[in-house]
C-alpha positions in Angstrom: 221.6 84.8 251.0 222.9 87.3 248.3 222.9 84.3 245.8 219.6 82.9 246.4 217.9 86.5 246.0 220.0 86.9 243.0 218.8 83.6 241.4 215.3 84.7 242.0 215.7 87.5 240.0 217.5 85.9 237.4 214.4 83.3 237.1 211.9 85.8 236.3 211.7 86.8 233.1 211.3 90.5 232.3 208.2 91.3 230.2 209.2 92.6 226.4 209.2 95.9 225.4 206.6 96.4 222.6 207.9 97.8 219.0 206.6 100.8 218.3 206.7 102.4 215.1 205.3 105.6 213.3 203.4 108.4 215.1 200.3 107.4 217.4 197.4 107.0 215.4 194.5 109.0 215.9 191.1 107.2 215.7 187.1 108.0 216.5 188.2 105.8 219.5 191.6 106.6 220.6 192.2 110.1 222.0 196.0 110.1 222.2 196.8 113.1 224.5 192.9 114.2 224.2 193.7 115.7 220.6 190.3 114.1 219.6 188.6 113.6 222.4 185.5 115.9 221.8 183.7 115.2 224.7 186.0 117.4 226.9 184.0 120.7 227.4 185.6 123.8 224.9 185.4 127.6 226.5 183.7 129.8 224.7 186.3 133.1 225.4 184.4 134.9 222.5 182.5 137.3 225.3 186.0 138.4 226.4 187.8 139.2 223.3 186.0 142.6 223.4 188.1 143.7 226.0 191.2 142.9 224.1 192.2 146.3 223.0 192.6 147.3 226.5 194.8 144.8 228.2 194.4 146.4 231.5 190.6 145.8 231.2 191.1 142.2 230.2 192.7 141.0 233.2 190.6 143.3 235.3 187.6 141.3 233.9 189.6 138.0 234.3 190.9 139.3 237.7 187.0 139.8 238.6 185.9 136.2 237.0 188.4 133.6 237.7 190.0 135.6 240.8 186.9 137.3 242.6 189.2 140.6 242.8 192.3 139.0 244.6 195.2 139.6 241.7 197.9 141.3 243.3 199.2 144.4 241.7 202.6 142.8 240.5 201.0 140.1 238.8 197.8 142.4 237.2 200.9 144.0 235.5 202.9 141.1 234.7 199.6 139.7 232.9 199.0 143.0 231.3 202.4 143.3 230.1 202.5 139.6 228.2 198.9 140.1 226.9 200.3 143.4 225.5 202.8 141.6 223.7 200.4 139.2 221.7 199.6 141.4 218.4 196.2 143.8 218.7 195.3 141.6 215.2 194.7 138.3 216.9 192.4 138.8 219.6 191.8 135.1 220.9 195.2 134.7 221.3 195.2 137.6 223.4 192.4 136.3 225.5 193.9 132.9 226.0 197.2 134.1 227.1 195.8 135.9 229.6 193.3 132.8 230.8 196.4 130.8 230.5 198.7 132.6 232.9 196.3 133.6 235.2 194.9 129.7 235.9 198.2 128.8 236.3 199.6 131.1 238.6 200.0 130.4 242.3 197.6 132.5 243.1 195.0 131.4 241.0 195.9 128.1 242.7 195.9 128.8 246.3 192.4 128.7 248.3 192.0 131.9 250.3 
């Protein structure tokens, strides 16, 4: 028995692997980890960066759009404290940070 499943697996003949060579090109048509895909939707986070020179106020607002108010206290700091870390001089940064850590926290993630 072991010999006749063994002979059917010698008798099939494994597919090639392709050569690959060079980095993957980018073309109008090929959207190689969606770097050019343009028809995925950007976020405007412009309206937010005024609230970057108070952190605390950032994530409040973010707390209030993304979270409807539910942000627990540790995590409200915990955001605060890494958007305070991103240099006052580069606001969008800032923002997304904050966008970033909040949408994928587990309680951003968790119906309630």
């Amino acid at each position: 028995m072991l010999a006749a499943i063994a002979t059917l697996l010698l008798a099939v003949s494994a597919t090639p692997v392709p050569k690959v060579t060079g980095p993957i090109p980018v073309t109008a048509d090929s959207y190689p980890f969606m770097a050019g895909n343009h028809d995925t939707p950007s976020i405007d986070l412009s309206k937010l960066e005024g609230f970057t020179e108070d952190p605390r106020r950032l994530v409040d607002e973010l707390n209030r759009i993304l979270m409807h108010g539910t942000m627990s206290s540790a995590m409200r700091d915990s955001v605060v404290e890494a958007v305070t870390a991103v240099p006052g001089s580069n606001p969008r940064l800032r923002v997304q940070q904050a966008v970033y850590l909040i949408c994928t926290s587990s309680q951003y993630q968790v119906q309630r």
